[in-house]
C-alpha positions as CSV (number, residue, x, y, z in Angstrom):
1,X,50.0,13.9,35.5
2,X,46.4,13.2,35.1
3,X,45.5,16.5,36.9
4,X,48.1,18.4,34.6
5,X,46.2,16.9,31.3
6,X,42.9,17.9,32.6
7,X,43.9,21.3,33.0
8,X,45.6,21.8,29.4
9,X,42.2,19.9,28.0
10,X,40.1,22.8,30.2
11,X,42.5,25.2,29.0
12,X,42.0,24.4,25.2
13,X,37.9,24.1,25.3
14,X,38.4,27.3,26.7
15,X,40.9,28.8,24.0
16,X,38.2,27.2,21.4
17,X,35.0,28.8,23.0
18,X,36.7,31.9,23.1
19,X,37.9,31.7,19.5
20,X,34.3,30.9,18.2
21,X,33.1,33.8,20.7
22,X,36.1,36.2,18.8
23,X,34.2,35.1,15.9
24,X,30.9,36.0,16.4
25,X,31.8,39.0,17.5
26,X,33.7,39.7,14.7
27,X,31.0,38.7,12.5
28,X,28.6,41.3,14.7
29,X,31.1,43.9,14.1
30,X,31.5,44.4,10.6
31,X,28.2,43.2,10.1
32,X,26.9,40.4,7.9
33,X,25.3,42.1,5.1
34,X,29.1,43.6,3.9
35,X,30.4,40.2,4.6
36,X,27.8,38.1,2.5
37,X,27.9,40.7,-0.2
38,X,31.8,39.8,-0.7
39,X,31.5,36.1,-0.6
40,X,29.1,36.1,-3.3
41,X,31.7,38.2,-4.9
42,X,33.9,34.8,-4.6
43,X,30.9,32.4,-5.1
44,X,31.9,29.3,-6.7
45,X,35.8,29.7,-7.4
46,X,35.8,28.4,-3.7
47,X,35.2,25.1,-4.5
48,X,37.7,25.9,-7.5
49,X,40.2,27.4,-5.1
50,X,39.4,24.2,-2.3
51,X,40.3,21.9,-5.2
52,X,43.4,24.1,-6.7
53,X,45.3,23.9,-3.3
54,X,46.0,19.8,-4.1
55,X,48.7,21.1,-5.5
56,X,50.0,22.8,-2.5
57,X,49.7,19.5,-0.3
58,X,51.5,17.2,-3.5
59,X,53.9,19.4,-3.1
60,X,54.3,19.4,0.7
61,X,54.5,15.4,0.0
62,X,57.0,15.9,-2.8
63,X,59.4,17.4,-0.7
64,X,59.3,14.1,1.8
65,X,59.4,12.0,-1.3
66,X,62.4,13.3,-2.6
67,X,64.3,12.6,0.5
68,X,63.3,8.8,0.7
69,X,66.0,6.4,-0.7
70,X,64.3,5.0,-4.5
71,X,64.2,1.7,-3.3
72,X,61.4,3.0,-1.2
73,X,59.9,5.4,-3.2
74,X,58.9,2.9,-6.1
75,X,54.8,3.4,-6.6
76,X,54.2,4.6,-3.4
77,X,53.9,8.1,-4.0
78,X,50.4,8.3,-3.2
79,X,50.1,6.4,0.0
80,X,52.5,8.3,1.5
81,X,50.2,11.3,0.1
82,X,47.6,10.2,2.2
83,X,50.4,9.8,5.3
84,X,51.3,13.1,5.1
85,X,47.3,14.7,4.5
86,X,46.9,12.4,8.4
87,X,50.0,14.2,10.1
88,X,48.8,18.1,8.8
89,X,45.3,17.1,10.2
90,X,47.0,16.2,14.0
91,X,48.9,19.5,13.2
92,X,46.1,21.7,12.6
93,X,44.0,20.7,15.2
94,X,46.6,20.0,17.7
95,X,48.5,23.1,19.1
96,X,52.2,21.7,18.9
97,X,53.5,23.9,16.7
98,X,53.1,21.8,13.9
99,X,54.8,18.8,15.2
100,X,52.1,16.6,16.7
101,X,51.6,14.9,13.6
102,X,54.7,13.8,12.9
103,X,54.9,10.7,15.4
104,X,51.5,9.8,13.4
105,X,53.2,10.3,10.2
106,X,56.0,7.7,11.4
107,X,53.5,5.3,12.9
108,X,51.7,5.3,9.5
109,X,54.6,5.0,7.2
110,X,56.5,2.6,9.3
111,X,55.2,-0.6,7.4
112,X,56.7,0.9,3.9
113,X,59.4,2.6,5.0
114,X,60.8,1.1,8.4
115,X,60.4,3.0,11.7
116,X,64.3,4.4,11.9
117,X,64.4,5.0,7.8
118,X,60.5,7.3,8.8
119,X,61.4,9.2,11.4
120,X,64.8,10.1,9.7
121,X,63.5,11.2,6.4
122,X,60.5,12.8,8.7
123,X,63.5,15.0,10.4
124,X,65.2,16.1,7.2
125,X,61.9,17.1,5.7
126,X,61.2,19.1,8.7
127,X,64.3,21.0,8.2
128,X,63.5,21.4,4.7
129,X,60.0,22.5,5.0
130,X,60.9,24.9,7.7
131,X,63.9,26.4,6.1
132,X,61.8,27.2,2.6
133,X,59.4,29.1,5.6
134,X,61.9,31.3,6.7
135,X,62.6,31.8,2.9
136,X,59.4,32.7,2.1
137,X,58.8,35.2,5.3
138,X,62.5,37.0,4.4
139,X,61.0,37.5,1.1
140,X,57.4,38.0,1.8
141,X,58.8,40.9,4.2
142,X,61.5,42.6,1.7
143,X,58.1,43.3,-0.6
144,X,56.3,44.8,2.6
145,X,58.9,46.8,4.2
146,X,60.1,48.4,0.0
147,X,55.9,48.3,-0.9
148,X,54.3,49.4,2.2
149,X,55.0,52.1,5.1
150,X,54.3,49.5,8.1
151,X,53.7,50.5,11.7
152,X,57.0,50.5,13.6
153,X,55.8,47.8,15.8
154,X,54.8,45.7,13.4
155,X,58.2,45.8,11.3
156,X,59.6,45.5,15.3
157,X,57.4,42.1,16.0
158,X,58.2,40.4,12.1
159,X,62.3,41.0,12.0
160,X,62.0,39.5,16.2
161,X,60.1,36.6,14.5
162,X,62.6,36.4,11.7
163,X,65.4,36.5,13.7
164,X,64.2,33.9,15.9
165,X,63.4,32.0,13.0
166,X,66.6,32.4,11.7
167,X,68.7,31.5,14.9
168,X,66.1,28.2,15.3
169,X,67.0,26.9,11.9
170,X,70.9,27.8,12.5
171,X,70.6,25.6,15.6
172,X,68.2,22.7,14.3
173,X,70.9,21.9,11.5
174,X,74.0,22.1,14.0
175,X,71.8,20.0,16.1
176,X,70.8,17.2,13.2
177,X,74.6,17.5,12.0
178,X,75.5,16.6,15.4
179,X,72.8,14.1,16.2
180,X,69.9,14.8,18.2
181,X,67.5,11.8,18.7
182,X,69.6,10.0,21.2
183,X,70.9,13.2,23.5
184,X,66.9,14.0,23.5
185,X,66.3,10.8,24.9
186,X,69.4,10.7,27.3
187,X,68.1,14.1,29.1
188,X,64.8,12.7,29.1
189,X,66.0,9.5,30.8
190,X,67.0,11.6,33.7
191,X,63.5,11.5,35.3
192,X,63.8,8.2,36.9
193,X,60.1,7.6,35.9
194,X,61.0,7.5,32.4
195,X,64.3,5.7,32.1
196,X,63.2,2.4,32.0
197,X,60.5,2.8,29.2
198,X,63.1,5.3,27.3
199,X,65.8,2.3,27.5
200,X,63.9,0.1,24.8
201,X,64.4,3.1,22.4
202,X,68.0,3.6,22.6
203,X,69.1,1.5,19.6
204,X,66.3,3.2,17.2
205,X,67.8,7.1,18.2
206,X,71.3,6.2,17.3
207,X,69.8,4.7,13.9
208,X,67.9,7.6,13.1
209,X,70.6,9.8,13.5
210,X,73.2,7.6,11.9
211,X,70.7,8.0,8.5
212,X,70.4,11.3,9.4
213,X,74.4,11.8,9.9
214,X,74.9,10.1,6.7
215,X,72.3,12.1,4.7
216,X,73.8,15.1,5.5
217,X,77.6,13.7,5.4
218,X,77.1,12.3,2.3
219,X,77.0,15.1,0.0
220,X,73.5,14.6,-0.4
221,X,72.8,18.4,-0.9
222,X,71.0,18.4,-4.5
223,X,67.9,15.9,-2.1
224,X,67.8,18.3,0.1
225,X,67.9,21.3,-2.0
226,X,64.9,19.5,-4.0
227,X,63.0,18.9,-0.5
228,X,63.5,23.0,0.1
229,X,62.2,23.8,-3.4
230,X,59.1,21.8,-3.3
231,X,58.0,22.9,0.0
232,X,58.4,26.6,-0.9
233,X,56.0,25.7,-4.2
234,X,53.7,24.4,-1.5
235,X,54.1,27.8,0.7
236,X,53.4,29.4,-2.4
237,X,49.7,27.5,-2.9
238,X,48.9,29.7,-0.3
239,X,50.1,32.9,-1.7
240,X,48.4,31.9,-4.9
241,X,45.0,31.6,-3.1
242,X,45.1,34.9,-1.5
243,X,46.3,36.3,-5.0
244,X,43.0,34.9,-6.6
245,X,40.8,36.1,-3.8
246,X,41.6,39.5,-3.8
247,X,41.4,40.1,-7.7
248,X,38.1,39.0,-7.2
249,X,37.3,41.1,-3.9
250,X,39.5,44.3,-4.8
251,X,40.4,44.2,-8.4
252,X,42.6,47.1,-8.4
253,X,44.9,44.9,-5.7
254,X,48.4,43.4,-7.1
255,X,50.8,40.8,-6.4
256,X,52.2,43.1,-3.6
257,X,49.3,43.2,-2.0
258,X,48.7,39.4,-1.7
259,X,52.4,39.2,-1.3
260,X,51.5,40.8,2.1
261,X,49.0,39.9,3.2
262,X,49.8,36.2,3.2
263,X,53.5,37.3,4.8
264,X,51.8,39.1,7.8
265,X,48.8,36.8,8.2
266,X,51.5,33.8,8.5
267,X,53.7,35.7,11.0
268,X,51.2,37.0,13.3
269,X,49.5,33.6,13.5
270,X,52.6,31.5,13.7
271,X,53.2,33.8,17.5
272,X,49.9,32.2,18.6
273,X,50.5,28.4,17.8
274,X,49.0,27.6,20.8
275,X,45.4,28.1,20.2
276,X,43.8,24.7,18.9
277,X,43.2,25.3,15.2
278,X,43.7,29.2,15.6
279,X,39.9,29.0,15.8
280,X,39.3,32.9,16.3
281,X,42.4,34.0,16.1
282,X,43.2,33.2,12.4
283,X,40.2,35.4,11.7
284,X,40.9,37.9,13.9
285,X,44.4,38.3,12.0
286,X,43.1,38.2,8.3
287,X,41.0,40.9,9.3
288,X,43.3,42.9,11.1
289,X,45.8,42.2,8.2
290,X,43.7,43.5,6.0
291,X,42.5,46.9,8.0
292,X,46.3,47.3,8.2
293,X,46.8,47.3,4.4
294,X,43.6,49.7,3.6
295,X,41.4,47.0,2.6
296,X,37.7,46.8,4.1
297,X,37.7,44.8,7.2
298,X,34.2,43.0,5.2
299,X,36.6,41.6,2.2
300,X,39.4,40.5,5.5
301,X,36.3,38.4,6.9
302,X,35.1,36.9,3.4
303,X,39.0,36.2,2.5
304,X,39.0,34.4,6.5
305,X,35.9,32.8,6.0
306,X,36.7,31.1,2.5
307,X,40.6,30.1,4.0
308,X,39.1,28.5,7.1
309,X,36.6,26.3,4.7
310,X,39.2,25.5,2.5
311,X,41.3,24.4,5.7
312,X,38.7,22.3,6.8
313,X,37.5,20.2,3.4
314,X,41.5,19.4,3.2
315,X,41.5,17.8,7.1
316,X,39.1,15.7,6.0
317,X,41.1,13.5,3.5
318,X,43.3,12.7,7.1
319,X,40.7,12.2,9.0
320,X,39.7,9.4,7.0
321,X,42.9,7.8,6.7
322,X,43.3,8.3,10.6
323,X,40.0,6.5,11.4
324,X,40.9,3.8,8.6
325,X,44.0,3.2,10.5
326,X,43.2,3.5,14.2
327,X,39.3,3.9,14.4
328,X,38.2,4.7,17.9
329,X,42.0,4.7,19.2
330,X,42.4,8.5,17.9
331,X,42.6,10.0,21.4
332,X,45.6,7.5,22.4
333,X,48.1,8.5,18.8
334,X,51.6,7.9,19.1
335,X,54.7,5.3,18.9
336,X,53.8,2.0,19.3
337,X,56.6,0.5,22.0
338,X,59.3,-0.5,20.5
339,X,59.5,-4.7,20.3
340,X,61.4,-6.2,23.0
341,X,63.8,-8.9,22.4
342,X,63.9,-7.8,18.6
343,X,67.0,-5.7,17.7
344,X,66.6,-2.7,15.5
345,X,69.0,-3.8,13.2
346,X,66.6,-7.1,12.7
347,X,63.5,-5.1,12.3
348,X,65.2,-3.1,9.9
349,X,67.3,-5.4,8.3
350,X,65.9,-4.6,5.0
351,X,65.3,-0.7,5.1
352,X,68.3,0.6,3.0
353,X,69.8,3.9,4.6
354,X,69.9,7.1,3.5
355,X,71.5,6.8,-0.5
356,X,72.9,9.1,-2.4
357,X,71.9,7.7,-5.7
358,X,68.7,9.9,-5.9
359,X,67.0,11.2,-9.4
């Protein structure tokens, strides 16, 4: 096991070396007169743009918020703000397909909300944020298939994506409908290694997906629906940021254009999730987006260039709330063991379920 982690840490310096190399040579490439000419073009509306994408994360948070029972929601809006900035910072630098931070986001909302009621409402927003994605993507690709005359592979390589998209989220909500937290662990339990320490985590999988059940059972479809919304606003930050940037850097450019550019730039990165931070290869595909489209490969670099910076300033608020909580234990995130001798039911004697009496 030790070797095996080794070897995927080698593997990822490399992917990063090689991104920053991708980089430079990108930079080299199209040469950095054209590129500095365009950023000066966008100036200071970065740190405008940097600060108008708040809106995007509250939104993000809005759509967890709305699926916590109000009991639990009362003045705490803004802590779990800071919850949720800690989990998208594990996701973006983490290659896990944007699930690595949501153990962390469990861990750090555990005290307010209870581990069980966490990871539940976790789930469900999951669902939620990645069912207003496929949304988006179907729409983002009707405007780019009626608006403009696409390269058979790359209409080929977006409807696969969609399609797997599609039969993912068909199968995650049979899956969360059915329960899924407790047959995880059961085939995990196989490997004799791991059935002991799984055992002590039995009583919290059938809890989870008893709130989850009941969420779902419970008619509970207006939360949900809510949780969708506000995560599409928060895909839509996004889109609004690439709208901005190119009325500055091609004036003449529409909604159609952003439209499309933020559609193809999202599916082509989400097929390489694996690279730690898509350092190189988000670039790479904002440029090549933007060739694709008839825009100057200079403005794809500035419009890469100003996204990546805006990326980074908004890790930063969850880097400080991870260090607040865990300090130099960052390398070593996860579930803490569950108590023995403590029942689940104890621990979480007062953490109400799931309610459907929601505003």
């Amino acid at each position: 096991m030790h070797r095996r982690q080794v070897l995927r840490q080698l593997a990822n310096v490399g992917l990063v070396v090689a991104g920053v190399a991708l980089i430079a040579w990108i930079l080299w490439a199209v040469g950095w007169p054209a590129i500095e000419a365009n950023l000066s073009v966008i100036g200071g509306w970065f740190v405008a743009l940097a600060a108008f994408y708040v809106f995007a994360e509250l939104a993000f948070t809005a759509g967890w918020w709305v699926l916590i029972d109000r009991q639990l929601r009362h003045s705490k809006f803004m802590r779990l703000f800071g919850v949720y900035l800690a989990s998208h910072t594990i996701n973006y630098l983490i290659p896990s397909g944007n699930f690595a931070g949501e153990p962390v986001r469990a861990d750090l909302s555990r005290e307010t909300l209870g581990l069980s009621h966490a990871l539940a409402s976790i789930t469900v927003h999951k669902h939620a944020e990645f069912l207003s994605q496929w949304l988006f993507l179907t729409a983002g690709m009707a405007v780019c298939l009626t608006q403009f005359d696409l390269s058979t592979p790359m209409k080929l390589a977006a409807a696969a994506l969609l399609g797997g998209l599609g039969v993912a989220l068909v199968l995650m909500t049979w899956a969360l409908r059915k329960g899924s937290f407790l047959p995880m662990l059961h085939w995990l339990a196989r490997w004799r290694l791991l059935a002991s320490r799984l055992q002590s985590y039995q009583p919290m999988a059938e809890a989870i997906d008893a709130n989850i059940q009941t969420f779902y059972s419970s008619k509970q479809g207006h939360c949900f629906a809510a949780a969708t919304g506000w995560c599409l606003v928060g895909w839509c930050g996004g889109l609004v940021e690439t709208y901005v940037i190119l009325r500055l850097l091609s004036p003449t450019a529409g909604w159609e254009t952003a439209v499309a550019v933020e559609t193809l730039a999202m599916i082509l990165n989400s097929l390489l999730v694996f690279v730690p931070g898509r350092i190189g290869i988000a670039e790479g595909v904002r440029v090549g987006v933007f060739v694709l489209l008839g825009l100057p490969a200079a403005q794809g670099v500035a419009y890469g260039l100003v996204r990546r910076g805006r990326e980074l300033i908004w890790i930063v608020p969850g880097l400080v709330v991870l260090l607040k909580r865990y300090g130099g234990r960052l390398g070593r995130l996860g579930l803490p063991e569950a108590p023995s001798g403590t029942s689940l039911q104890e621990r979480d004697s007062t953490i109400p379920k799931f309610s459907a009496d929601r505003g």
